[in-house]
LOROGU-943121 format. One line per 5 residues: their letters; for each residue x, y, z of N, C-alpha, C. Coordinates in Angstrom, 2 decimals. Example, Ala and Ser with C-alpha at 12.3 -4.5 7.8 and 13.67 -1.06 7.14 Angstrom:
// residues 2
AS = 13.19/-5.69/7.80/12.30/-4.50/7.80/13.20/-3.30/7.80; 12.85/-2.25/7.08/13.67/-1.06/7.14/12.90/0.03/7.87
***
This chain:
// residues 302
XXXXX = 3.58/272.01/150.22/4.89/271.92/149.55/5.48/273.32/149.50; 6.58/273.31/149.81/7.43/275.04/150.05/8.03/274.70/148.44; 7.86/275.83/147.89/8.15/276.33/146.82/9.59/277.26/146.92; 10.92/276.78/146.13/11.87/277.31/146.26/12.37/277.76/144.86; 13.12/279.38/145.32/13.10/279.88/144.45/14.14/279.54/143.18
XXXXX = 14.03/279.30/142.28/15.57/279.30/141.55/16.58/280.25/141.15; 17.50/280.68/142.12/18.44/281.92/141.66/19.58/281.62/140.39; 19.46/282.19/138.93/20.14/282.39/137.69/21.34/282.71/138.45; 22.55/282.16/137.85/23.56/282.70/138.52/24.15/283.51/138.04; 25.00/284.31/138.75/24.85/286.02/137.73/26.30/285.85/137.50
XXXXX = 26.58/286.22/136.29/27.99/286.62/135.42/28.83/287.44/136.26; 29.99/287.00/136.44/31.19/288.35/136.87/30.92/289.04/135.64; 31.22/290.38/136.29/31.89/291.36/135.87/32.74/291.66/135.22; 32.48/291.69/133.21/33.56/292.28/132.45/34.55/292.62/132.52; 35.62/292.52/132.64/37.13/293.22/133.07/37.40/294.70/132.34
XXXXX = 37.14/295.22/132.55/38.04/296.68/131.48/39.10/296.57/130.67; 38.82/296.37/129.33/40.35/296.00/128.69/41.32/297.33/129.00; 42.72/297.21/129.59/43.41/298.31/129.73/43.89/297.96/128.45; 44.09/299.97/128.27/45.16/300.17/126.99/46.35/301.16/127.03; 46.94/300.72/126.48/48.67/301.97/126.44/47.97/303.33/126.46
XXXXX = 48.39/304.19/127.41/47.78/305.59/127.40/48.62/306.39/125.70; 46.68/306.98/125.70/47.34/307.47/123.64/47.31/306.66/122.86; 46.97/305.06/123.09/47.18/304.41/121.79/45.77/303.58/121.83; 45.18/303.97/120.80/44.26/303.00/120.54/44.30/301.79/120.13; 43.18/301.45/119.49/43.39/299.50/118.99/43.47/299.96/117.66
XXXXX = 42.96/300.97/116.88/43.74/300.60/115.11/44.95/301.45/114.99; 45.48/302.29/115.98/46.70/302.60/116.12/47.53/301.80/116.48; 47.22/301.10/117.62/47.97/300.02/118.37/48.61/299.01/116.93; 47.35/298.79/116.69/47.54/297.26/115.39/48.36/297.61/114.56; 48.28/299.01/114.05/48.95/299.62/112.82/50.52/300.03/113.26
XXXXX = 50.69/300.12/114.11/51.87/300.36/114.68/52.53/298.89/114.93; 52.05/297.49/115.37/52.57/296.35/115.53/52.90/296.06/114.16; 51.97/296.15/112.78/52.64/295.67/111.90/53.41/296.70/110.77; 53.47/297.87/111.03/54.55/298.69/110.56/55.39/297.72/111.06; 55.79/298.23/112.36/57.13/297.42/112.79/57.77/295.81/112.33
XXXXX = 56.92/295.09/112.55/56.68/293.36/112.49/57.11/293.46/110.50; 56.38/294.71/109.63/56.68/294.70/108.36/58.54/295.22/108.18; 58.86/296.03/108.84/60.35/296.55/108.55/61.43/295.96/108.85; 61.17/295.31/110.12/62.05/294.35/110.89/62.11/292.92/110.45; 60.76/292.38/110.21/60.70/291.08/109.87/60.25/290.90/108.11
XXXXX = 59.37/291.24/108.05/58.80/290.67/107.10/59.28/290.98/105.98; 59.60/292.39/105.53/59.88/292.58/104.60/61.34/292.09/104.34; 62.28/292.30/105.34/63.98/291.39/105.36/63.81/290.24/104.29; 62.35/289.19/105.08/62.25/287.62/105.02/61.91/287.53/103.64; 60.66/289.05/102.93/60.31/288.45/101.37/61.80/288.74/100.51
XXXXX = 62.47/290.23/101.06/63.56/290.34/100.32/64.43/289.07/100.15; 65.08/288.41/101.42/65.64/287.22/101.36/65.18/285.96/100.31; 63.81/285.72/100.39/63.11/284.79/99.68/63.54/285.37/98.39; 62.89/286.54/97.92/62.91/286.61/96.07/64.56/286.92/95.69; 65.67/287.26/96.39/67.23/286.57/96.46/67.20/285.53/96.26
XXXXX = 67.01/284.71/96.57/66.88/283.41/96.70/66.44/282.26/95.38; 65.07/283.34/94.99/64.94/282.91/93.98/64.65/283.82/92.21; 65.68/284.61/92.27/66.53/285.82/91.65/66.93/284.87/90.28; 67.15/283.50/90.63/67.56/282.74/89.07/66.87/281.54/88.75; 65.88/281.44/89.38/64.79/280.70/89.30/64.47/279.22/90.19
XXXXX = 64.21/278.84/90.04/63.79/277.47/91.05/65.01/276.47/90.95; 64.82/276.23/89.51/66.44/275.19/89.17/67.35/275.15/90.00; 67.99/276.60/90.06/69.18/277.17/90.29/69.16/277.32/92.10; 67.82/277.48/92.79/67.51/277.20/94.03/68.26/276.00/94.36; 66.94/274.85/94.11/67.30/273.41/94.01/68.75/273.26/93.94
XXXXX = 69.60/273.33/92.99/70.68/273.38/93.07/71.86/273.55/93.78; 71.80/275.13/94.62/72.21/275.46/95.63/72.04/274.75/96.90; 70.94/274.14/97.16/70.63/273.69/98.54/70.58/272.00/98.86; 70.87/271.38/97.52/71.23/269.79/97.35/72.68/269.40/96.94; 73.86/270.95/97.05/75.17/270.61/96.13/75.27/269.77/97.49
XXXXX = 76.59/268.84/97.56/77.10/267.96/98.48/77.33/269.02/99.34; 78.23/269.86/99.87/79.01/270.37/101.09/77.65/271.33/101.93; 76.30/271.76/100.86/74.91/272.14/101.72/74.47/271.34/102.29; 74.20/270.28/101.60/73.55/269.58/101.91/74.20/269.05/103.51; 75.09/268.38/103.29/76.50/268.17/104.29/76.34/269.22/105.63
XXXXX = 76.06/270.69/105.42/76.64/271.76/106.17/74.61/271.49/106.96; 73.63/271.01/106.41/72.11/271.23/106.92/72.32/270.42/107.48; 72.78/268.81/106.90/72.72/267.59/107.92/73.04/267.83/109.19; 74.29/268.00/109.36/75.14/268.35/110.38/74.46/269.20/111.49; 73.74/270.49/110.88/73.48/271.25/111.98/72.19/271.04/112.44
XXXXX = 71.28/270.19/111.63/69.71/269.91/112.25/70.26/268.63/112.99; 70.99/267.60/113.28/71.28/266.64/114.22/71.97/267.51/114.80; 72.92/267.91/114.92/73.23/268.35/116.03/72.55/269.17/116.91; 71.47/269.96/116.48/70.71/270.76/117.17/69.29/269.78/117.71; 69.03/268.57/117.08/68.14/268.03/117.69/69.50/267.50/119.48
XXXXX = 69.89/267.36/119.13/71.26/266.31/120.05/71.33/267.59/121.27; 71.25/268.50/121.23/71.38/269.73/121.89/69.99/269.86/122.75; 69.24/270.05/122.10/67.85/270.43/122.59/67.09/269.36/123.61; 67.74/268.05/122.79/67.11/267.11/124.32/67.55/266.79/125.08; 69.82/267.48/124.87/70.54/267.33/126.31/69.95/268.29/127.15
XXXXX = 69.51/269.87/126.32/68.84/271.09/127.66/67.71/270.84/128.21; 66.48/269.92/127.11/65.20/269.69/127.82/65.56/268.98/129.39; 66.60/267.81/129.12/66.37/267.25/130.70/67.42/268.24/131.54; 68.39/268.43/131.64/69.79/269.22/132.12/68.32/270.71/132.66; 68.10/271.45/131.25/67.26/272.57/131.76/66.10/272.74/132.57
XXXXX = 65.72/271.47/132.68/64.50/271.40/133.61/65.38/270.72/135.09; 66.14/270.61/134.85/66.90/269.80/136.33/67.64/271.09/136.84; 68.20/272.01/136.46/69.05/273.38/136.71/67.45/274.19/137.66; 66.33/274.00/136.34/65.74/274.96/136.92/64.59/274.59/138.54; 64.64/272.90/138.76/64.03/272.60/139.72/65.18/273.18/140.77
XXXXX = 66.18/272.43/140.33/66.75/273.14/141.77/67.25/274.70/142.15; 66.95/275.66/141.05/66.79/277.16/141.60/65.48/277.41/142.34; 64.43/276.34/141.97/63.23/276.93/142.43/62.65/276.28/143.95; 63.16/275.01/143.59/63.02/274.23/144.62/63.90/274.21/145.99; 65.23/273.97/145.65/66.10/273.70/146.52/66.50/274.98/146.65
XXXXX = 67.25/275.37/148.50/68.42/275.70/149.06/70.01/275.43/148.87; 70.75/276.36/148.47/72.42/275.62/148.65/73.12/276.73/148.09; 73.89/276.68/149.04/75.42/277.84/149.00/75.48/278.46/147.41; 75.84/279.71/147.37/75.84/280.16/145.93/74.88/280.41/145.06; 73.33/279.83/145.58/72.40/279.68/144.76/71.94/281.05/143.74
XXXXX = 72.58/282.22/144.53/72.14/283.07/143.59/72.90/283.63/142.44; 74.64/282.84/142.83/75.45/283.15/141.62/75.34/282.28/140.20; 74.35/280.85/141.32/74.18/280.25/139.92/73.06/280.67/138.50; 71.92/281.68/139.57/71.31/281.96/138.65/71.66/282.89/137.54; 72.55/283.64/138.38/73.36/285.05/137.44/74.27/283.96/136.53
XXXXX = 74.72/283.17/136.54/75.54/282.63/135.37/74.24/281.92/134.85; 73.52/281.63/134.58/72.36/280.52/133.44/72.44/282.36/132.43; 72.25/283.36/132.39/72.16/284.22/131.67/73.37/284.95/131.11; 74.40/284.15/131.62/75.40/284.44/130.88/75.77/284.73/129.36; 75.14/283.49/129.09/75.41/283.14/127.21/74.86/284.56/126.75
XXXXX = 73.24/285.08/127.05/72.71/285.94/126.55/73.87/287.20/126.52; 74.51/287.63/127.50/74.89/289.04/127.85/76.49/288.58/126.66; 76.82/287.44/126.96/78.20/287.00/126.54/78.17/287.45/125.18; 78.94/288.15/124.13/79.19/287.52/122.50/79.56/286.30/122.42; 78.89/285.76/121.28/79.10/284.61/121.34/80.22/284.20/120.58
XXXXX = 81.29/284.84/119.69/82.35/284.96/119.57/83.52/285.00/120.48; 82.75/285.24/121.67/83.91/285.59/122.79/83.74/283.41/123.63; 82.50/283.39/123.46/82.42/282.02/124.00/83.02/281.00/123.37; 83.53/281.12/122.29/84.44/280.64/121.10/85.26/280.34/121.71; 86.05/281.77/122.28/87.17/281.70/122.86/87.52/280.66/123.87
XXXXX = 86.01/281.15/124.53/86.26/280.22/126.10/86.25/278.95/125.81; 85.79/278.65/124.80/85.35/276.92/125.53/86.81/276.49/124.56; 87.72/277.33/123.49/88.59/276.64/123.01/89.69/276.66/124.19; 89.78/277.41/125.02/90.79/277.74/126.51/90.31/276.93/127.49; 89.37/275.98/126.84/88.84/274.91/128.36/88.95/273.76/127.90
XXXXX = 88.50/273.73/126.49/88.22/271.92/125.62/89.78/272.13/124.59; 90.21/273.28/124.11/90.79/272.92/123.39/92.49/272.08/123.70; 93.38/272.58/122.68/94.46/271.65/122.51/95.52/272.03/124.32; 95.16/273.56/124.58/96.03/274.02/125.83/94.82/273.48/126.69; 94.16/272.74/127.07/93.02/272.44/127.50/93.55/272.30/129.57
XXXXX = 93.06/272.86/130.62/94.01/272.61/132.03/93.14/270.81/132.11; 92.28/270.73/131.61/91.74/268.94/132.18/92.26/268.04/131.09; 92.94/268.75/129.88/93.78/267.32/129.09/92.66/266.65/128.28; 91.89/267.59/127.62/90.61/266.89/126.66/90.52/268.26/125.48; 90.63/268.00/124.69/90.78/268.50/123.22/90.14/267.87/122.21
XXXXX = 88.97/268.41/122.61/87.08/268.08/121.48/87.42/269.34/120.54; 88.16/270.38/120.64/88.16/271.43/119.25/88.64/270.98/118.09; 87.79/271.78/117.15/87.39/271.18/115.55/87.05/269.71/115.57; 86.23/269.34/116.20/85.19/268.46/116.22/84.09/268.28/116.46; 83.02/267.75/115.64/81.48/267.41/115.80/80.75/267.53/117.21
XXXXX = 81.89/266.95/118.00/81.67/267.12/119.60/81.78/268.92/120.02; 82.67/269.05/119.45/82.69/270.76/119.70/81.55/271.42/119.33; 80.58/271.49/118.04/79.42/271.98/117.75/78.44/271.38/118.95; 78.23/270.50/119.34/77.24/270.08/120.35/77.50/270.87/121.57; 79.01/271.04/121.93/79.84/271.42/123.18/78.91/272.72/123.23
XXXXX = 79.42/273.70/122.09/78.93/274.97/122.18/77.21/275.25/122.13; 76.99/274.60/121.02/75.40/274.90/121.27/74.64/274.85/122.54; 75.46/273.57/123.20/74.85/273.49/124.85/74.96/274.95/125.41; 76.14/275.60/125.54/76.57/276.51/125.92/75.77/277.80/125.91; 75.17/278.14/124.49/74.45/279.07/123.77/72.76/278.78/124.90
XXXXX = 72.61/277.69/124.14/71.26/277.45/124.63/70.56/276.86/125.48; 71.07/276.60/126.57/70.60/276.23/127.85/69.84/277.28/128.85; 70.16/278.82/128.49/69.05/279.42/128.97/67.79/279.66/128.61; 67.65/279.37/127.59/66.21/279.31/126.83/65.42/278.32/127.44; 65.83/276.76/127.65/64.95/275.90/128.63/64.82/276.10/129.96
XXXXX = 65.86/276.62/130.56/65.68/277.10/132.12/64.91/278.15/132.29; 64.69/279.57/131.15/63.97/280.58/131.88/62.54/280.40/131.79; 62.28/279.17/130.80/60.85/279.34/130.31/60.05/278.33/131.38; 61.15/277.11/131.72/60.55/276.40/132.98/60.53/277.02/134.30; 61.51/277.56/134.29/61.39/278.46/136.08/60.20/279.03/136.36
XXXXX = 60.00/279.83/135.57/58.36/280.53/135.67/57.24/279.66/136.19; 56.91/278.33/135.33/56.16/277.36/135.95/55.79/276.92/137.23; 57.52/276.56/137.15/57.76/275.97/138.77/57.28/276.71/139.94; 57.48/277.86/139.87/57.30/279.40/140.98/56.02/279.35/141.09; 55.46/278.92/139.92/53.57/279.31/139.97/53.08/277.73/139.94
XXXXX = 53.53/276.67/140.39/52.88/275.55/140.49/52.35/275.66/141.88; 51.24/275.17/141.47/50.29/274.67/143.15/50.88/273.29/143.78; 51.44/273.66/144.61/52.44/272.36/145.58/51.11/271.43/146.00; 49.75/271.97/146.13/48.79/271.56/147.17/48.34/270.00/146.41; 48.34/270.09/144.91/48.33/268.64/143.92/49.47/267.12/144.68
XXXXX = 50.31/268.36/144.39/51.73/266.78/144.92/51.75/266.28/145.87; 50.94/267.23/147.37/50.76/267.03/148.80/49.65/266.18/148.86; 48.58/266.57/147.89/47.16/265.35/147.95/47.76/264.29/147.20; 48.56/263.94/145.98/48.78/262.78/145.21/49.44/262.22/146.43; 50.72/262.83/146.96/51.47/261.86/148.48/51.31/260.97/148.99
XXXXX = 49.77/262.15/149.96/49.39/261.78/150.69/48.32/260.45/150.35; 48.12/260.31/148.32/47.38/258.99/148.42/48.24/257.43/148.26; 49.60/258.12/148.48/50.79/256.86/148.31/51.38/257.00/146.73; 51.02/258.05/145.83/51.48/257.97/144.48/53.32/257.90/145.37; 53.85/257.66/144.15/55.72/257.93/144.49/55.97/258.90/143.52
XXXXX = 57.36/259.39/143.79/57.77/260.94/143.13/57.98/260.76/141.86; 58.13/259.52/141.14/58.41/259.68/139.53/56.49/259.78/139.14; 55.84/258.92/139.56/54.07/259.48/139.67/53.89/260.52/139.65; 54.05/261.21/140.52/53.34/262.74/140.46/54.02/263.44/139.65; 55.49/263.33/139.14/56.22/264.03/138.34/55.56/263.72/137.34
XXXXX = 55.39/262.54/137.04/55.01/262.36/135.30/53.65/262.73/135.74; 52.65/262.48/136.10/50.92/262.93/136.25/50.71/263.87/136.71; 51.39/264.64/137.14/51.35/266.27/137.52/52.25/267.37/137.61; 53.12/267.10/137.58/54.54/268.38/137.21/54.45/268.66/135.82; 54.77/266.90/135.34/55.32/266.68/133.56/54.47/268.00/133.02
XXXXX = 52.64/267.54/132.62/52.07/268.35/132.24/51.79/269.69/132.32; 51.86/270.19/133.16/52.09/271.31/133.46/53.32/271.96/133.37; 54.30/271.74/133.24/55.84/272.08/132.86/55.33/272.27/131.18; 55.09/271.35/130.86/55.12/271.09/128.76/54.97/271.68/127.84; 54.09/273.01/128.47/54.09/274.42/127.00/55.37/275.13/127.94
XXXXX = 55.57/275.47/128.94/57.10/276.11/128.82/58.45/275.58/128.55; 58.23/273.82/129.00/59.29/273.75/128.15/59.29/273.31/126.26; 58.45/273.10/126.32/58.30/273.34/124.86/58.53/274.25/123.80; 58.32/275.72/124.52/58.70/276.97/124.22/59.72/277.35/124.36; 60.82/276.71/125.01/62.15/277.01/125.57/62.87/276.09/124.41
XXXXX = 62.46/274.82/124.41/63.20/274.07/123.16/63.07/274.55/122.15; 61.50/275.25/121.55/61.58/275.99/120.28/62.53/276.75/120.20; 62.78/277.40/121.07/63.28/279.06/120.74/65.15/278.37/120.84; 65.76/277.13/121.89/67.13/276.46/121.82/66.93/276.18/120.36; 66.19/275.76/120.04/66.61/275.14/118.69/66.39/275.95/117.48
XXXXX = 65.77/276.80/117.09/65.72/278.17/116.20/67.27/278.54/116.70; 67.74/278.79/117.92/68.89/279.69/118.03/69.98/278.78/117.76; 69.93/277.46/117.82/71.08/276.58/117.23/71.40/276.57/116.14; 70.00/276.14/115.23/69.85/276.47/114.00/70.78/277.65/113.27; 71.03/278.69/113.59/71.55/279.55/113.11/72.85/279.69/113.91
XXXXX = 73.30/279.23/114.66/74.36/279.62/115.68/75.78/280.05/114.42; 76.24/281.01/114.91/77.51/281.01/114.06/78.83/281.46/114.91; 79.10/282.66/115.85/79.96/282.68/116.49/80.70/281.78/117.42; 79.69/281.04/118.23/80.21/280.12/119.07/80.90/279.00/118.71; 80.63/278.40/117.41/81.47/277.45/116.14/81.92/278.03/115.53
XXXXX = 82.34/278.67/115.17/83.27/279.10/114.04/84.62/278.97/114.47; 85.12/279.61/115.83/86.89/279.46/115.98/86.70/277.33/116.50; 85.46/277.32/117.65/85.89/276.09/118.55/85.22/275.24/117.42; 84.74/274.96/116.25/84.46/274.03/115.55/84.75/273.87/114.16; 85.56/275.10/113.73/86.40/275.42/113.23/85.15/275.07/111.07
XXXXX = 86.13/275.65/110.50/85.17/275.87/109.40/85.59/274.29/108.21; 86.10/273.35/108.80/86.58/272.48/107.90/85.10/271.54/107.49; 85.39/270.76/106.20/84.29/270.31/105.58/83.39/269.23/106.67; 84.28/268.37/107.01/83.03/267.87/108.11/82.88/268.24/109.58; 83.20/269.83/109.86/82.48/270.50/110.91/81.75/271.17/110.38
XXXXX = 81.70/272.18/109.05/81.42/273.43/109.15/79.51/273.21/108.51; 78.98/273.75/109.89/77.45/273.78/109.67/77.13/275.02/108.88; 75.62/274.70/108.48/75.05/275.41/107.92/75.12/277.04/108.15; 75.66/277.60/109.03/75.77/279.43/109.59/77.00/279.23/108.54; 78.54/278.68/108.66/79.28/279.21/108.22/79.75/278.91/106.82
XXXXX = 78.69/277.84/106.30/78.64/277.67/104.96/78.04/278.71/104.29; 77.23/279.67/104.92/76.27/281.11/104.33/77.21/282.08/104.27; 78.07/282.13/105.49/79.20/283.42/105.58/80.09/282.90/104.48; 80.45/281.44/103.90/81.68/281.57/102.88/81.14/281.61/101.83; 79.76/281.21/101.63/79.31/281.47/100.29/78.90/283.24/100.09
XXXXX = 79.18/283.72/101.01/79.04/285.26/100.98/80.61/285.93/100.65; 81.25/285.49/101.52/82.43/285.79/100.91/83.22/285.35/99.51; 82.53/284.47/98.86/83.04/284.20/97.79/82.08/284.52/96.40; 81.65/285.64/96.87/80.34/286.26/96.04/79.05/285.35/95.38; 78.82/284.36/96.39/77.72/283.32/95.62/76.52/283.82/96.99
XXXXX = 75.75/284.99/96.48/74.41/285.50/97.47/73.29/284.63/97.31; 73.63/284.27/96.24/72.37/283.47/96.01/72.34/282.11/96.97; 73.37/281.52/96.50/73.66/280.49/97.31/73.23/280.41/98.85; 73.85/281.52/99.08/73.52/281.55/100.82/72.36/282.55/101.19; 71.09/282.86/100.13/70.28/282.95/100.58/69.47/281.74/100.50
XXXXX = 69.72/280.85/99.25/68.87/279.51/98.75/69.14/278.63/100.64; 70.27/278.71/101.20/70.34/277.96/101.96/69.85/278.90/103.38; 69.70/279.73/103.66/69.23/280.59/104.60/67.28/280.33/104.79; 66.74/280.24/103.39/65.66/279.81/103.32/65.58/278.52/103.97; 66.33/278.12/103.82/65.97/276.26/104.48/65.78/276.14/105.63
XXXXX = 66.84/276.91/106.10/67.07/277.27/107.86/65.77/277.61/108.19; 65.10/278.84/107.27/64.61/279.90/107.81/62.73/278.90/108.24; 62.97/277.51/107.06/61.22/276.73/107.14/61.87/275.93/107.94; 63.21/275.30/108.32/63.43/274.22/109.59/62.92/274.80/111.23; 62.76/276.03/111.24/62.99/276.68/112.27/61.30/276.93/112.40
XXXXX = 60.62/277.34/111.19/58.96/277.42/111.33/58.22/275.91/111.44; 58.42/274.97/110.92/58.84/273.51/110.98/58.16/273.47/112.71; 59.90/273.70/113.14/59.77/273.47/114.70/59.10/274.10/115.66; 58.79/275.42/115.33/58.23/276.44/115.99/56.11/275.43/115.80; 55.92/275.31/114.75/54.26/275.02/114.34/53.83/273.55/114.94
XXXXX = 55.51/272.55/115.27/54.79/271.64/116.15/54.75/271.78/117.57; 55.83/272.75/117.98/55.83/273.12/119.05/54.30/274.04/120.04; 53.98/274.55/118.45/52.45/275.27/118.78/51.41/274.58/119.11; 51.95/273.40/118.42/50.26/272.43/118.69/50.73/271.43/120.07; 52.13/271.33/120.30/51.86/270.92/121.86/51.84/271.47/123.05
XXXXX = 52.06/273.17/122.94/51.76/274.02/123.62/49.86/273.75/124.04; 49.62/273.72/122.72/48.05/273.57/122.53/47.10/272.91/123.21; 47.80/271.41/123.39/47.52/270.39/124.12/47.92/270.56/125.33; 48.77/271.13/126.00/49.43/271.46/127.22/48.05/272.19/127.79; 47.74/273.16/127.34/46.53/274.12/127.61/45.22/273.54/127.83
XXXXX = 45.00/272.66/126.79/43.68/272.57/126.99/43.91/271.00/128.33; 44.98/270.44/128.66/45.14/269.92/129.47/44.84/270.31/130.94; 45.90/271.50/130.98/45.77/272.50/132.19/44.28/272.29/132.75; 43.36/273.32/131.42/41.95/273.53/131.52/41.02/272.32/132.03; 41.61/271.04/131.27/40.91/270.09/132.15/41.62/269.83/133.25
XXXXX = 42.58/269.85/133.74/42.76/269.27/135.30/41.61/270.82/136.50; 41.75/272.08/135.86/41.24/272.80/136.44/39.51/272.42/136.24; 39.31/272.31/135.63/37.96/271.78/135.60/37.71/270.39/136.54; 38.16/269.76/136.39/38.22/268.54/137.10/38.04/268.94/138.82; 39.18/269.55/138.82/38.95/270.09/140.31/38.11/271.09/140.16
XXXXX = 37.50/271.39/140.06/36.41/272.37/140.37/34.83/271.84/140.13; 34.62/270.90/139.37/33.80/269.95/139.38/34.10/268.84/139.15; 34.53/268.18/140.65/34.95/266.92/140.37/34.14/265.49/140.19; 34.02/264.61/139.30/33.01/263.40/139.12/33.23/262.89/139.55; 32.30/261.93/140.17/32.04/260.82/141.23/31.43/259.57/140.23
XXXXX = 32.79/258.67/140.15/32.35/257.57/139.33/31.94/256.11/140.25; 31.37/255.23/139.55/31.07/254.03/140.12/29.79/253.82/140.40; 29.03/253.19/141.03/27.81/252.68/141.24/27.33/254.02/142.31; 26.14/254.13/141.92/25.23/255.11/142.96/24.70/254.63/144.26; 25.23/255.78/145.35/25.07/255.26/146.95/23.97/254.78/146.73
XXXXX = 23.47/253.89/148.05/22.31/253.48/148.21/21.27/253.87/148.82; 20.41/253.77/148.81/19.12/254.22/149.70/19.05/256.15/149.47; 19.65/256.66/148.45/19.52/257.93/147.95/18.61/258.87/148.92; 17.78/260.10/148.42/17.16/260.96/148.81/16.11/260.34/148.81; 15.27/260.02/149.97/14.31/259.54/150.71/13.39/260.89/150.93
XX = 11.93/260.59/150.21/10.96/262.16/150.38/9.84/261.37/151.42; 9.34/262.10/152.28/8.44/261.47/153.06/7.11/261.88/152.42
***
């Protein structure tokens, strides 16, 4: 009997963590939350104990009168109404930058980043010189409910396109060419192999559309104008500021501020699932199982 050896299989090789030249890791850390404390955190407790400067009552109060309440409704539907026109629209913009050929293709990408570079006060302008009453197509949606949806599209449609593009560029085509080639059809492999793999970026792209809707204020304010059943939650904070009630429009800034962590913490856990998905399809292919009944007549020893 030949005796064979068993070779342990040997570990790669540790990676070298690189670091910022000069900065260590309790410098590094201490320097992330200085910053993360001046910029963020401390703003957010100041805001909070504003907020609640006259006690809980007086919170409550502020953020259940009719025209808050009214100004939250308004802008969390409308921002859900937004976010799942960009999920499909933004994943359809961004297949065909990545996918397809066609005339212009690169001016279209320079306009998806428009909104960002644009003020969004100035986009006010535009869309009231396109939808409004001087409108050249004869449709006049300004100071209407339709107008807040109009604009938010406007605002936030690059947030779902930049976070899916990335995907797309780095998907392995070689999946969709083997599903094909076993007769799956294209809504199949889309949903059993694109879908998932698309789903933490666009997931991350809707978080971040809908945090930025959430708060939108320039782009509504002239084209959706500030009357009681347009005016969302941003410009109910600016009039309760101008009419010296801080409290008020911090009590309601808080609301915004947990609708937006809300969305961000479920968005985390389907990022989550997206991942450990990934991990199993990569596993799968790399050790793939062989189900069903065991060949026959197996390893035969003489």
């Amino acid at each position: 009997m030949e005796a064979h050896a068993a070779k342990s299989p040997v570990a790669p090789p540790r990676a070298r963590q690189l670091r910022l030249p000069g900065v260590g890791a309790g410098l590094g850390r201490g320097v992330v939350v200085l910053y993360l404390s001046l910029f963020v955190l401390l703003p957010l407790a100041a805001l909070l104990d504003n907020s609640l400067s006259e006690g809980i009552g007086h919170f409550w109060s502020q953020v259940s009168s009719g025209q808050a309440k009214r100004s939250l409704e308004l802008i969390l539907v409308c921002s859900l109404i937004v976010v799942a026109i960009n999920a499909v629209f933004g994943t359809i913009v961004a297949w065909l930058l990545v996918r397809d050929n066609f005339p212009g293709k690169s001016i279209v990408n320079a306009i998806i980043d428009l909104p960002f570079a644009l003020p969004t006060i100035v986009a006010s302008l535009i869309l009231i010189q396109l939808w409004g009453n001087k409108s050249p197509v004869g449709i006049d949606i300004a100071l209407t409910r339709t107008a807040i949806v109009v604009a938010l599209c406007f605002v936030t449609l690059p947030f779902v396109v930049r976070a899916v593009q990335p995907l797309l560029i780095e998907m392995d085509r070689e999946m969709e060419e083997a599903a094909a080639s076993l007769g799956a059809g294209g809504f199949t492999i889309f949903r059993r192999i694109i879908f998932p793999n698309l789903l933490p970026g666009l997931a991350a792209g809707v978080a971040l559309a809908f945090a930025r809707a959430l708060g939108e204020y320039g782009s509504v304010l002239l084209f959706a104008g500030g009357k009681p059943d347009t005016q969302v939650a941003s410009i109910f904070i600016g009039q309760q500021i101008e009419t010296g009630n801080e409290v008020g429009a911090s009590a309601v800034s808080i609301v915004l501020l947990a609708m937006a962590l809300v969305c961000l913490l479920i968005i985390t856990l389907i990022q989550r699932w997206g991942s450990r998905h990934e991990r199993s399809q990569v596993n799968l292919a790399a050790n793939p199982v062989i189900t069903g009944a065991a060949p026959q007549g197996g390893d035969e020893r003489e």
